[in-house]
Every structure is written in C-alpha cells, then in structure tokens.
C-alpha positions as CSV (number, residue, x, y, z in Angstrom):
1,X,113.8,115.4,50.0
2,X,115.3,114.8,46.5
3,X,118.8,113.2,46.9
4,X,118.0,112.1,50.6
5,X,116.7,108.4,52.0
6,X,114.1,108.2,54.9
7,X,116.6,107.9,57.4
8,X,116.2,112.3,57.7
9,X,113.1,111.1,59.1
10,X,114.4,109.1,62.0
11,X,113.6,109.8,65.2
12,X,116.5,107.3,67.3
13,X,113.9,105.8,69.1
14,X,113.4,102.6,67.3
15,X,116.1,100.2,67.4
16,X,117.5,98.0,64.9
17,X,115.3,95.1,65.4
18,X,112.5,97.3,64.9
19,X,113.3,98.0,61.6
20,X,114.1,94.6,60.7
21,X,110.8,93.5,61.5
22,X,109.3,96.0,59.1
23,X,111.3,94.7,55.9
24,X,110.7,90.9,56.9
25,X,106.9,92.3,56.7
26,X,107.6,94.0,53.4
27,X,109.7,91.4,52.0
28,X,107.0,88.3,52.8
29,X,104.2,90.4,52.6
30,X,104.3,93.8,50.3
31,X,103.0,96.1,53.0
32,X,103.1,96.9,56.6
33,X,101.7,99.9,58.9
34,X,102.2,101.2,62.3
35,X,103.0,103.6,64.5
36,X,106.3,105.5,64.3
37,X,107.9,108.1,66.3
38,X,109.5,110.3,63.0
39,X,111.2,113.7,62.7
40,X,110.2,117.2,61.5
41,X,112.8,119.1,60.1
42,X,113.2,121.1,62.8
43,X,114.6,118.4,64.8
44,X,111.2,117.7,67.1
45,X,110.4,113.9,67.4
46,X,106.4,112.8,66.6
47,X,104.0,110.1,66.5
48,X,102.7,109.1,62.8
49,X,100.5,106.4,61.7
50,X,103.0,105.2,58.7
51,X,101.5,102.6,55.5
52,X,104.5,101.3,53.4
53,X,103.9,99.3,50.3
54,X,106.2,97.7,47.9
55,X,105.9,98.4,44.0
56,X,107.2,95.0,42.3
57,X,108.2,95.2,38.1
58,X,107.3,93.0,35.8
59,X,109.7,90.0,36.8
60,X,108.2,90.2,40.4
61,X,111.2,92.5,42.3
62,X,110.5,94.8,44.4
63,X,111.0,98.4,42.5
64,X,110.6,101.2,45.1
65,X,108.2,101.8,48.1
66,X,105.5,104.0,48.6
67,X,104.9,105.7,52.4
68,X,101.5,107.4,53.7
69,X,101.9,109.0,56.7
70,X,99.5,110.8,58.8
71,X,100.5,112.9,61.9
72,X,98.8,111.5,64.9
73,X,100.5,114.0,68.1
74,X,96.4,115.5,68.6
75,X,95.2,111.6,68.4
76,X,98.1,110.5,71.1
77,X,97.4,113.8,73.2
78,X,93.3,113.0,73.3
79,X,93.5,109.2,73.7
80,X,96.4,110.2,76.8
81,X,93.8,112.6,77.9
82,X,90.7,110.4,77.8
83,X,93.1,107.4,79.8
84,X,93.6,110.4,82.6
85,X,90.5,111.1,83.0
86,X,89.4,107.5,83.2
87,X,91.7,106.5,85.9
88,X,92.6,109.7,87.9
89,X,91.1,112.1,90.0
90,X,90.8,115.8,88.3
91,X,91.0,117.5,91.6
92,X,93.8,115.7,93.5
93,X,95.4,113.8,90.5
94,X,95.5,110.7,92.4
95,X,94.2,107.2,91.1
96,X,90.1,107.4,91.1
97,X,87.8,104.3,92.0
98,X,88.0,102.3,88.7
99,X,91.9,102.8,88.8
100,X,92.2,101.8,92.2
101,X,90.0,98.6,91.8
102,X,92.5,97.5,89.0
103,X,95.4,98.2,90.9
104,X,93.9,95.8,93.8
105,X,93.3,93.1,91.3
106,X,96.7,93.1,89.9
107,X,98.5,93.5,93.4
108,X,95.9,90.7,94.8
109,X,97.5,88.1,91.8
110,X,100.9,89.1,92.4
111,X,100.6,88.8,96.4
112,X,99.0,85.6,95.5
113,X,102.3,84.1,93.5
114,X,104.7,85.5,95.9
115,X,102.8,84.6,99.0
116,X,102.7,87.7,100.4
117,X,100.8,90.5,102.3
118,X,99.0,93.5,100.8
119,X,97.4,95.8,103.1
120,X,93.9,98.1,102.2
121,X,93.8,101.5,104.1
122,X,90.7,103.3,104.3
123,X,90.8,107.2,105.2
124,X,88.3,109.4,105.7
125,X,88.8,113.1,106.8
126,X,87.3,114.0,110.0
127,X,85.4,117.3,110.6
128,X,86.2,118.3,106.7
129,X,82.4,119.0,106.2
130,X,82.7,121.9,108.9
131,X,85.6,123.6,106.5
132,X,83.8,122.9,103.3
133,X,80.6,124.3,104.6
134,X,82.4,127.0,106.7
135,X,84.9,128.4,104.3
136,X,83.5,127.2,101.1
137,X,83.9,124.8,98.3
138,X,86.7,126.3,96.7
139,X,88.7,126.2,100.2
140,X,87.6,122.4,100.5
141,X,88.9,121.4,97.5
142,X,92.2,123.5,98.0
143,X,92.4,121.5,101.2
144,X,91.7,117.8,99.6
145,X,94.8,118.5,97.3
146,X,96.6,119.4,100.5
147,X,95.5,116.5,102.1
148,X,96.2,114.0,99.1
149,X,99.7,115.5,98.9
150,X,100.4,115.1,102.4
151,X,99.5,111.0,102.0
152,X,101.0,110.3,99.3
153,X,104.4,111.7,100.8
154,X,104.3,109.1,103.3
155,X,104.1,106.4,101.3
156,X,106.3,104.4,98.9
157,X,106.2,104.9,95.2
158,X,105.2,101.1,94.5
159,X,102.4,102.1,96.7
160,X,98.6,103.2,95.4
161,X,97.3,105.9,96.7
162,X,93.5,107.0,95.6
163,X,90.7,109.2,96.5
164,X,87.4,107.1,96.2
165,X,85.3,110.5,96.4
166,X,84.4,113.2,98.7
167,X,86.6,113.4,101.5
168,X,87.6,109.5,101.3
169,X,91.1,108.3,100.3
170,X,92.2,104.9,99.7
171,X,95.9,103.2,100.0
172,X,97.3,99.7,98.3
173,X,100.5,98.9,99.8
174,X,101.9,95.7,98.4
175,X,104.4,93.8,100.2
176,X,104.0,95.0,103.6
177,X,104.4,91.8,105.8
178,X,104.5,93.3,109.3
179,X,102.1,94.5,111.1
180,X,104.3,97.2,113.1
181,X,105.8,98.7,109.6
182,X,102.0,99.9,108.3
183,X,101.6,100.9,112.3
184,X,104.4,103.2,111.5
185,X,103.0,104.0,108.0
186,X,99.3,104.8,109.5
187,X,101.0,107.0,112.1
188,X,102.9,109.0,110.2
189,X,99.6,109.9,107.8
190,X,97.6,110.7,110.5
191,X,100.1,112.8,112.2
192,X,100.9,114.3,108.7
193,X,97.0,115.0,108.2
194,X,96.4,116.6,111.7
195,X,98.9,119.7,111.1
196,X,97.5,122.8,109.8
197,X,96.0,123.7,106.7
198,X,97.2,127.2,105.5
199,X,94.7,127.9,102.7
200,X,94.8,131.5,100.7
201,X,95.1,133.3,104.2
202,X,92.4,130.6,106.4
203,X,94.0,128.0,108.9
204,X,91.9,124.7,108.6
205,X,92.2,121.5,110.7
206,X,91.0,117.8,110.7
207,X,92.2,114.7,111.0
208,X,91.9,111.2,109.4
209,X,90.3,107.8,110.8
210,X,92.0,105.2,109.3
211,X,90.5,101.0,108.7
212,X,93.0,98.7,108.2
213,X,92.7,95.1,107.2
214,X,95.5,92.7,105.3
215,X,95.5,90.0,102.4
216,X,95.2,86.9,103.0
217,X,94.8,87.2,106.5
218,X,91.1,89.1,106.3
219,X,90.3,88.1,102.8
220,X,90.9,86.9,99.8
221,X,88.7,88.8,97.6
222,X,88.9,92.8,97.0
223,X,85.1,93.5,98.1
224,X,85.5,91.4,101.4
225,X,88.4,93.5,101.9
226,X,87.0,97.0,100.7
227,X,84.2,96.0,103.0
228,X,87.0,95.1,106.2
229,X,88.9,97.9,105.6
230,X,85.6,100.4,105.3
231,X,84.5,98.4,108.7
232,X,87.7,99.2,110.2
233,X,87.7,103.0,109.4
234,X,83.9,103.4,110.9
235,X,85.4,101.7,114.1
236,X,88.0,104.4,114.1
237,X,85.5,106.8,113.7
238,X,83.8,105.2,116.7
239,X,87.0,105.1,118.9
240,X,87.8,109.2,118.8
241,X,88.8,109.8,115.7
242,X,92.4,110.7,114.6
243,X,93.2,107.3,115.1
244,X,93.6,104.0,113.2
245,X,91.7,100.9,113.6
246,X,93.0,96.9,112.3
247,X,89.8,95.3,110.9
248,X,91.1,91.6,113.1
249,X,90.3,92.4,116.3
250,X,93.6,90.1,117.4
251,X,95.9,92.5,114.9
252,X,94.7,95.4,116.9
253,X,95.3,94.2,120.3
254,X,99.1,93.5,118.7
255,X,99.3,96.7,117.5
256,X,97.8,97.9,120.9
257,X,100.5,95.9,122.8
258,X,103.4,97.0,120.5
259,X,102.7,100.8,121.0
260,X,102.0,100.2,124.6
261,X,105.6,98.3,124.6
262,X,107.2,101.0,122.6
263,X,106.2,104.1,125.6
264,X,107.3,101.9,128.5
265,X,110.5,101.0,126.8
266,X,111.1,104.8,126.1
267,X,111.4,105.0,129.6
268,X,113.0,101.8,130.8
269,X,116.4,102.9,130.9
270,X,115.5,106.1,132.9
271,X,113.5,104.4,135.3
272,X,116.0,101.9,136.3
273,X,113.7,99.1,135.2
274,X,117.0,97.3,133.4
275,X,119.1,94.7,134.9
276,X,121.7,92.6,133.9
277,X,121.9,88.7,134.4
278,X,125.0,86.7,134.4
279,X,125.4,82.8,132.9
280,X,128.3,80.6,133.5
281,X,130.5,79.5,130.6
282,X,132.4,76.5,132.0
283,X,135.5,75.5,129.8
284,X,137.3,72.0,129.2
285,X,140.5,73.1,130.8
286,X,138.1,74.6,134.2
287,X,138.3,77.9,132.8
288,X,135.5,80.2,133.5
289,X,134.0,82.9,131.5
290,X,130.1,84.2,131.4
291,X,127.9,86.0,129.3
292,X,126.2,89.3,130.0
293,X,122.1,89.5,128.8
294,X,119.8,92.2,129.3
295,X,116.6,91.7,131.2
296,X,113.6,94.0,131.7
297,X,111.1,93.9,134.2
298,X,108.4,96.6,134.2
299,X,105.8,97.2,136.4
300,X,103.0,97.2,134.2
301,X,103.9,94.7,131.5
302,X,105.9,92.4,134.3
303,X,109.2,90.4,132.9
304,X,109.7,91.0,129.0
305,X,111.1,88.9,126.9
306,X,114.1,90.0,125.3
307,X,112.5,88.5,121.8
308,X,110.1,91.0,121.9
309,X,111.7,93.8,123.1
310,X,115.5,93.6,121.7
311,X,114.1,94.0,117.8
312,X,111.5,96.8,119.2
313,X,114.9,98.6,120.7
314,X,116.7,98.6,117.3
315,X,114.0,99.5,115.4
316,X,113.6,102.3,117.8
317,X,117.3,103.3,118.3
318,X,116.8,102.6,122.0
319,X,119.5,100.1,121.5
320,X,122.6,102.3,121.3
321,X,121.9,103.6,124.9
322,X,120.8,100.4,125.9
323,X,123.9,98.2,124.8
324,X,126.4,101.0,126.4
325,X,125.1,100.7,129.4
326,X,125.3,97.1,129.5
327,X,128.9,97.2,128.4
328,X,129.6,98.8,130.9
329,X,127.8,96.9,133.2
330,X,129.6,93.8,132.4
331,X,133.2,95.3,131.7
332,X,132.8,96.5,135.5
333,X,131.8,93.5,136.9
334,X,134.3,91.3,135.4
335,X,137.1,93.7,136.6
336,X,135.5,92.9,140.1
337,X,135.2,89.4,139.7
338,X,139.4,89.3,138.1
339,X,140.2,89.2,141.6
340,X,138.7,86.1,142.5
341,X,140.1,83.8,140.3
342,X,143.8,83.1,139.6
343,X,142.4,81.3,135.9
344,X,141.7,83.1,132.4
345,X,138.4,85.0,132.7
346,X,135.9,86.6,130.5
347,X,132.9,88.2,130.3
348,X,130.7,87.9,126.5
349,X,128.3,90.5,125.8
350,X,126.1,90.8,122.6
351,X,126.2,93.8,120.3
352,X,123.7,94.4,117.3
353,X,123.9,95.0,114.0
354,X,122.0,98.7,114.8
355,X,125.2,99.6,116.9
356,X,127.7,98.6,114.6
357,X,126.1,100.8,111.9
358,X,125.3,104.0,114.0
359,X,128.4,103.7,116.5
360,X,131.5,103.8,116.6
361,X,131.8,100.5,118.4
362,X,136.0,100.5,118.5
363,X,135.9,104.1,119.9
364,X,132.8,102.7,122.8
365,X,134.7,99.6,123.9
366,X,138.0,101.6,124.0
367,X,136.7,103.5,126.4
368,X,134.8,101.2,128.5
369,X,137.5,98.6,129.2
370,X,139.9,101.9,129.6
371,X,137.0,103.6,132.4
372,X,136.7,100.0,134.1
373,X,140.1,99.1,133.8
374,X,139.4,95.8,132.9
375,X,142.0,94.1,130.0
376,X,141.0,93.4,126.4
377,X,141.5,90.0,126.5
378,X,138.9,89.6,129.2
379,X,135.7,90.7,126.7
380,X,134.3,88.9,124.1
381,X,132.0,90.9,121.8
382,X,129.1,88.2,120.1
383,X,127.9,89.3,116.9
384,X,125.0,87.7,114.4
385,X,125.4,86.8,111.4
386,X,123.3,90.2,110.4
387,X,126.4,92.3,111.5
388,X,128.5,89.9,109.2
389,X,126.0,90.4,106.4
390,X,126.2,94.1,106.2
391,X,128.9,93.3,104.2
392,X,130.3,96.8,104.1
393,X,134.4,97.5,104.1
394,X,133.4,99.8,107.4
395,X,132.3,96.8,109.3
396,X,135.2,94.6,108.7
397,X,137.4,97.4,109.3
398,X,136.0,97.8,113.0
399,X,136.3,94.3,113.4
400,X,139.8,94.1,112.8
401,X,140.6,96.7,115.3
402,X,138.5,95.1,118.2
403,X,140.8,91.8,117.3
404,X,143.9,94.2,117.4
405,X,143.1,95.3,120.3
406,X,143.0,91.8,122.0
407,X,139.1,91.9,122.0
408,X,137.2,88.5,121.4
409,X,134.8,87.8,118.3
410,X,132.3,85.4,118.6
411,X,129.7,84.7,116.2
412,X,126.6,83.9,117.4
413,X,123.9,81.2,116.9
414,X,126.1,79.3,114.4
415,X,124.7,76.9,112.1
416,X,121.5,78.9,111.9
417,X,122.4,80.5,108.9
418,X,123.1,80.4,105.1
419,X,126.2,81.9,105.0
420,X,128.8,81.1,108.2
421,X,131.6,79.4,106.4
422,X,132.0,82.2,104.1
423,X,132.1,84.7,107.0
424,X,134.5,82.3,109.1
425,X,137.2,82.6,106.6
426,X,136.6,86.6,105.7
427,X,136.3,87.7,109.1
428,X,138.4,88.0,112.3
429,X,136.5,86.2,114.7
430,X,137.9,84.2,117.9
431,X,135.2,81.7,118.9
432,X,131.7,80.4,117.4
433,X,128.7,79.5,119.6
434,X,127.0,76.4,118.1
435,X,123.2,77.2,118.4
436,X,120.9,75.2,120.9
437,X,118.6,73.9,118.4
438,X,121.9,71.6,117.3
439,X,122.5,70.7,121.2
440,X,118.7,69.8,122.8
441,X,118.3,65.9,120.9
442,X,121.9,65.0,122.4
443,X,123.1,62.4,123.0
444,X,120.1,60.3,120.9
445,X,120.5,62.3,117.5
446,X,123.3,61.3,115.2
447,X,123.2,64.1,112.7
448,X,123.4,66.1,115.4
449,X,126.3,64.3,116.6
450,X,128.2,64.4,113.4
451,X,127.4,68.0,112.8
452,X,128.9,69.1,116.0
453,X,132.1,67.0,115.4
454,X,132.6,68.4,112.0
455,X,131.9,72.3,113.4
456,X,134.3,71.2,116.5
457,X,137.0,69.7,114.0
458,X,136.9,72.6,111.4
459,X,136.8,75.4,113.6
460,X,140.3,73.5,115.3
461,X,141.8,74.3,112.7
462,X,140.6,77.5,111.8
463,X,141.9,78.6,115.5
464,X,138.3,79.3,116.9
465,X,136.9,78.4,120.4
466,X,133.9,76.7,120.1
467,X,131.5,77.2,122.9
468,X,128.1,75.4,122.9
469,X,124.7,76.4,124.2
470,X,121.8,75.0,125.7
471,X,123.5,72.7,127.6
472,X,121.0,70.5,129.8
473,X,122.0,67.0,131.2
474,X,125.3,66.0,132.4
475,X,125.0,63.3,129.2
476,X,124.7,66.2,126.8
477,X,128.3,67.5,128.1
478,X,129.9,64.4,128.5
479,X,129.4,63.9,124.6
480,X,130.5,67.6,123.9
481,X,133.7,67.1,125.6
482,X,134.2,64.0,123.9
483,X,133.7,65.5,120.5
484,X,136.1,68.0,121.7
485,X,134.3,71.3,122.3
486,X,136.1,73.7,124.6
487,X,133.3,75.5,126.3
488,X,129.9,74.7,127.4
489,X,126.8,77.1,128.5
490,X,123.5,76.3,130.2
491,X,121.1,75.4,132.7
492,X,123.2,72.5,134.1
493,X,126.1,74.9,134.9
494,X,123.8,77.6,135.7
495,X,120.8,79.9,134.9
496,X,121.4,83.5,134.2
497,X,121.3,84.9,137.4
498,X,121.7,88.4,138.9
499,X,126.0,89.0,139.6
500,X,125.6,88.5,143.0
501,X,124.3,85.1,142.2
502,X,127.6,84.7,139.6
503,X,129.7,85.9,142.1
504,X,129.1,82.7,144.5
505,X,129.2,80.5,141.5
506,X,132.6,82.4,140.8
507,X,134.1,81.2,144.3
508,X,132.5,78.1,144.8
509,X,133.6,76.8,141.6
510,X,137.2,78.2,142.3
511,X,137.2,76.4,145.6
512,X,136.3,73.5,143.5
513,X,138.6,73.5,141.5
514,X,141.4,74.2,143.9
515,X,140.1,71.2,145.7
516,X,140.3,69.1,143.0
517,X,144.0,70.2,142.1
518,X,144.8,69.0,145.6
C-alpha cells in the first residue's frame, strides 16, 4: 500500500456519481458507510461493508481519512441463499407458493394500470401418484423436474411459472389478451407433458389437467382467481383428463368453437367446401371491374364468416393455399369474362399480410396471370394497411415489381387507420378504397361529405383511383359522383354473387350500356 491511493482497490463497478455521493457525505457530514464492491490483489472483485471517517486539524480541515472494511462475500452468499430458499422450490427450482403469490400481486397492479389481461393456469399431473408409488420417490421427483422443465419451455420468460407442492404447478402469464393465444399456450403444455418420461432406464407417463380463468374478466382478487382457476382444473379432471378447462363457462364454449373451426378449416380446401363470390365495381366512365372474396360454407358449422375465419387462416398458415387458389380463381374468370366486354376490365382480389411475408407474391401472380393468360393490367391486388406496416425494404421491393409489371395496388379500408398518408406517398399503389364506415350516413352527414371530397381531391393528384364501398341508395352515389369518385361498390350495383351470377350482370350491363350509347 505505501505510495499507492485507494483507487488499487477499485472494482469498476461503481460509477462516478457514486463516488461523488460519498465525499458530499464526508464533506457535510465526516463519515459515511456502505457497501462496496472492492478488489483483492489478485484482481477478484468482492463485496465489503466499508466505514470512512474524516480526521479534521486543529483549524477544522479535513487531514486524512480513516477506512474499516469488513469482507462480507459469506454474508452476501447466506443472505442470497436464505432469499432462494424463501421463494423457490429446492426440487424443481421454480418459484414456490409465497413467490408466486407476490408475483400475482404485482402482475394484478400492473394489469390494473395498463388495462390488461393476466391469465392464472392451474396444472396438476395426472396418474403421477401411480409412478411415485410404483417406481419410487426418487423416480417421482426425477420426473417433477422433468415435468417443470418441460413447462417452463413453453412459456415466455416474462411469464411465472411455479410449483405450489406435490404434483401441482402454477403459471402467471401477464399480458395475454386473447383467449385463442393461451389456447395455443395450454396445448402445447399438455402435449409437452404427455410424451415420455425416460427416467435412469424406466419410461413413465402422465398428463396434465389444466384450470384456466382470466383477470378482470373472472376476478379481481388473486384468491377468487386461485379459487377459479383450481375450479377450472378439477373440471378438467372431470372432463378426461389431459385436457384443459376455461373457468367462464362462455370462454370455454369460444375456445370449444375456435378448435372445432380450426379442424373443419384444415379440411375446407380439400373438401371443396370453398367458393368464390363476385361484386360489381361500376365506374364513372361505365367501366366495369369486380372484386373476388372467399366464402365458406361447411356442413356442420353452415356459412362462415370470413371475420372469423380469414384471421383463424393466417394464424394457421392455411392462408397461403387458400389465397392461391383464389387467385387463380379470379385471374381465370376474368380472362373468361374479357371477351364479353369491349371496355377496360378488372378483377380485385385481397392478399394478406401472412402471404406477403411467407410468399413470394411477384413469383405467384407471375405465374397465375401467365397459366390463365389473362393481362396485368386486368388485376388489382388490395392490400391493408398491415402489409404497409411491415415496413421492411422486402415488402416495398415486391410491391414495386407488381406495379412494374402493370399490376394494380389498392389499399384497402382507407381512412381506418393511423398511418395512410404516409404510406400513400412511400408506396406504389394505384387506387384507395374509402372504407364503408365513411359512406353508410350519406348524403345527411357533412363530415362525411367533406372527408370524402378531400380523400377524392388528394388522391387526384396523387394519380390514385378512388373506389368507394358500401354503396346503398341511388342518393349515396349521386353525391359520390358529384364529389368526384371514379368507382363505386355495393349492394345497389350488386351483392357478391356466385360468377355465374356476375356473368349476367357482365352482359346485361354491357347491353346497357351499348343501348345507352345509341
């Protein structure tokens, strides 16, 4: 030491604001005490407990300092110790009761400022009395560690995970809003927990029941919802085991519903049980166009909506077989229907964020108009404003070649969103759909009206066809083509119909036409 300050002692993990702190304290006060991480002379960093006083002479200076310090590494180590095995399980090392319940009572607050969901899982391990009692303890709690391993894998690491005692585990997931994502969670446990055990040469199965039960929506307090989600798991266990149970009965039959949807849609495509309809888009000029929308009628769950089953199909990836086939569905169609018009013609069909992102969509619709035959010019692809969110260079790179190729770009449901102007001037897109929520109070509402003339007037001049939807009474399109909108779609023109049903409005509005002309 003799020649050498305390800075040999420093370990690098205090900053300098740390150290200011401590001679403010010895300036105003004379003394201050702490801990400290410091350095041994071989280099390895430590905690201390560190007293510094200041020595003042006779006129009242400071002289020098005196330091105590006392290692404290076997202090840290014990009071880390006695935290572990306060709040986590010695067997599994997950979080025990008492951690658990604190978890839930901070998650509870934060879910409460944030206004969100948190959803309590219950899981108890079925038949793992038979393997304890069978094979013996040692065995059982070789398989518990299995099992806690296998649960904690499939979750998230802002998730809680717990084992309450025994053979029961608990989960905390924060944040989880929908009701299909902790279907997907609880799934993929169970099917996690039902494989085989390999333990030290024996093969062990079991299963887990599963109660599940949401904040706010069952409860507001953690030992109502403990309670719900324990109710839940016993009606599992009721129900066959190796399954999961929603404490609300009205969650369950959703779930129920979803997974039912999920099995038939698997097999929709297969079993023919897909269809296309056709609607009229009826232009200023007496141009005709018409978009393309996927209907599904199965036998067990009758007519589904395309709002409930279009987001199941993306989640799924049942939407990249799905939107091919309707391509080319459409593309083929519309060559057919080229021949019975002498005026501009095209067909708009819908494509999803999910394609964009897993398909090549240039290399798809390249080959689709070139198999059908029919011209570029003739399709118009209608995106979201999720596609244009994505915000990736890949996506506006495919984009540019659809318009390069002669391929329309329509953004869809425009005015719904927070960010349309922005993608208007980024992106290469041909024509904007105002949304029917804008449309339905016409001719009565004003904002309405001067909404519509503004999107009418900028898009003029931004080169974009405006098409609107949802159009109803004949007043509704007199004031659209007054304010200037070049095409209108909806029930007055048409319904969607089946193409036959297209087809006739085809010719009869050709004939029409050429009648009027004459």
């Amino acid at each position: 030491m003799m020649g050498k300050t305390p800075a040999i002692f420093n370990s690098g993990r205090h900053d300098a604001a740390y150290f200011t702190q401590l001679y403010d304290a010895l300036s105003s006060r004379g003394h201050w005490e702490g801990e400290i991480w410091n350095k041994r002379k071989s280099g390895e960093v430590y905690p201390s407990w560190l007293q510094v006083s200041a020595v003042f002479d006779q006129h009242g200076d400071i002289d020098m300092y005196v330091a105590l310090f006392n290692d404290i590494t076997s202090r840290k180590r014990n009071e880390q110790l006695m935290w572990q095995q306060a709040n986590f399980d010695n067997l599994t090392g997950l979080a025990n009761r008492h951690h658990y319940h604190a978890k839930f009572d901070i998650a509870l607050t934060q879910a409460e400022r944030k206004q969100s969901r948190v959803a309590v899982c219950f899981i108890d391990l079925d038949r793992f009395k038979a393997v304890n009692d069978t094979l013996g303890h040692h065995i059982g709690d070789l398989l518990l560690i299995e099992a806690a391993n296998r649960i904690r894998e499939c979750t998230r690491n802002s998730d809680t995970v717990a084992r309450l005692g025994g053979d029961e585990f608990a989960l905390l997931l924060p944040e989880m809003e929908m009701i299909g994502d902790m279907e997907k969670v609880a799934e993929k446990i169970l099917t996690a927990l039902s494989a085989p055990f390999h333990l030290e040469g024996h093969e062990a199965y079991v299963s887990g029941s599963m109660g599940i039960t949401f904040y706010p929506d069952d409860g507001e307090d953690r030992k109502v919802l403990l309670r719900n989600a324990d109710s839940a798991m016993y009606k599992a266990k009721e129900n066959g085991r190796n399954c999961f149970q929603f404490f609300t009965a009205a969650m369950h039959e959703h779930a129920k519903a979803r997974s039912q949807l999920e099995g038939a849609l698997h097999r929709a495509l297969s079993n023919q049980e897909l269809r296309v309809v056709y609607q009229p888009i009826v232009g200023k000029d007496n141009d005709l166009g018409c978009e393309a929308l996927l209907r599904w009628h199965n036998e067990s769950l009758g007519e589904v909506s395309p709002a409930d089953f279009i987001p199941i199909s993306e989640e799924l990836g049942l939407i990249l077989a799905m939107g091919e086939w309707v391509l080319y569905q459409a593309c083929a169609q519309a060559r057919s229907w080229l021949t019975k018009t002498d005026k501009p013609f095209f067909v708009s069909v819908n494509v999803s964020s999910t394609q964009f992102k897993r398909q090549d969509i240039v290399s798809l619709v390249s080959k689709v108009l070139k198999d059908t035959g029919l011209p570029a010019t003739c399709l118009t692809l209608e995106i979201t404003e999720t596609v244009l969110a994505d915000n990736s260079d890949g996506i506006e790179q495919q984009l540019d070649q659809l318009r390069s190729m002669g391929v329309g770009l329509a953004i869809d449901d425009f005015g719904t969103g927070y960010s349309s102007l922005g993608y208007l001037k980024r992106f290469p897109l041909s024509k904007l759909k105002i949304d029917r929520a804008f449309i339905k109070d016409l001719p009565e509402d004003e904002e309405d009206k001067t909404l519509i003339s503004a999107i009418v007037s900028m898009a003029s001049k931004l080169n974009l066809t405006v098409i609107a939807e949802g159009v109803e009474t004949a007043e509704q399109l007199a004031l659209l083509q007054q304010l200037g909108c070049d095409y209108t779609q909806g029930y007055l023109h048409a319904k969607p119909g089946a193409a036959r049903d297209f087809e006739q409005f085809l010719i009869a509005y050709s004939k029409s036409e050429a009648h009027s002309q004459t």
